[in-house]
C-alpha positions, -999 to 999 in steps of 0.1 A, spaced: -270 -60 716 -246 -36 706 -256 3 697 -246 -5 665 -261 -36 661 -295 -23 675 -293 4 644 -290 -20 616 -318 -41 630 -338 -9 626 -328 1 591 -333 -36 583 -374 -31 596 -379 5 580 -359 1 544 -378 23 527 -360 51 553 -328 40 548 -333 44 507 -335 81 493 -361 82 469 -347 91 431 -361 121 417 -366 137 381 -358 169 371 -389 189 355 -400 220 346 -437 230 351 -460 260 344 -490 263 359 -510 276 392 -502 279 428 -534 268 445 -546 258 478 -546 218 482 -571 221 512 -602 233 488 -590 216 460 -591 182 471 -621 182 495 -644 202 473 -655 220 504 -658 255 479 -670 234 451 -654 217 421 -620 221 408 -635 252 386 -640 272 415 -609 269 436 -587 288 413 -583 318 399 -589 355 416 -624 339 427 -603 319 452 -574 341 461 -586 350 493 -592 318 502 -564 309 489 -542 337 507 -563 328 542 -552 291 540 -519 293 528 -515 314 562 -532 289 580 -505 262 575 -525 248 543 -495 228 521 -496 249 486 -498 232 452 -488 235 419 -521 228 393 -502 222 360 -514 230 324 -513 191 324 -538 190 346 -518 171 372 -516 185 410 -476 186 422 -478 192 463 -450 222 466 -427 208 493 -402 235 491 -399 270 468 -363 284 464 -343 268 495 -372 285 518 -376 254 543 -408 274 554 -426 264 521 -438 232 534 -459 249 566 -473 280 578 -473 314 554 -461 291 527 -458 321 495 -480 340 502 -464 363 475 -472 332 447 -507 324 456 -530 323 426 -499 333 404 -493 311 373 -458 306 376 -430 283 355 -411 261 382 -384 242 378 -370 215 404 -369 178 416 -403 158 411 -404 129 436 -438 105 431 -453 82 460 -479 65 466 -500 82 438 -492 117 444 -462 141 429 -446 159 455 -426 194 438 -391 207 455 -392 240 432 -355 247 432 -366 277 411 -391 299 397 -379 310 366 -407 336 353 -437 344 375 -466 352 353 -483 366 380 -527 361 386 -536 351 350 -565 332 358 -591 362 357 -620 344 370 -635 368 393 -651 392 375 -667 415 401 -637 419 422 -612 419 397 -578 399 408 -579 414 442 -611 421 459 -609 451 478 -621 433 510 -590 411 512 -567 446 512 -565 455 551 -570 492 562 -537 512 562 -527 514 606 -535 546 616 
């Protein structure tokens, strides 16, 4: 079997690969949050996973590699593939600059299997930490600013 021959057979058994899924354009305001703490409920419910009572979490993860999301005022969860061209968005130190910002996106909405997945091709205003919901601390608690390197 031919090289060619051998590559049609393939995109014959995986079509879905050969296919480029169709997106919609949208625009969307709402909250960068962590998808790790979110979905597993391992800080508690949804509640408590957003806002300045979870930016340092939220910070801490989004170092660690955690994929970022996009909470909308619709209440529906967009997974942030990309932000702004940077292909770093997807992994490690994904915006760390946006987390716990309320921010209006626009970009490509792809769907699958039950999720939306977010390519933000921009962020046209960033409304910055809105979400006030850690009232000792106030939007950054002093513990998450490191000491200046002497």
């Amino acid at each position: 079997m031919g090289r060619i021959s051998r590559l049609a057979a393939l995109a014959c058994l995986l079509p879905g690969a050969a296919l480029a899924a169709e997106g919609e354009r949208i625009e969307v305001r709402g909250e960068i949050i962590d998808t790790w703490c979110y979905y597993s409920g391992v800080m508690g419910g949804p509640e408590a996973v957003v806002g300045t009572a979870h930016h340092t979490c939220a910070l801490w993860c989004s170092a660690g590699g955690i994929p970022v999301g996009l909470l909308g005022e619709d209440g529906e969860v967009y997974m942030v593939l990309k932000i702004e061209g940077d292909d770093a968005s997807a992994s490690g130190d994904t915006q760390l600059r946006l987390a716990s910002h309320e921010v209006t996106a626009d970009g490509m909405l792809y769907e699958r299997d039950g999720l939306n997945y977010l390519v933000v091709e921009e962020v046209v205003t960033d409304h910055g930490i809105t979400n006030l919901s850690h009232d000792i601390y106030g939007p950054v608690p002093g513990f998450a600013i490191p000491e200046p390197a002497k």
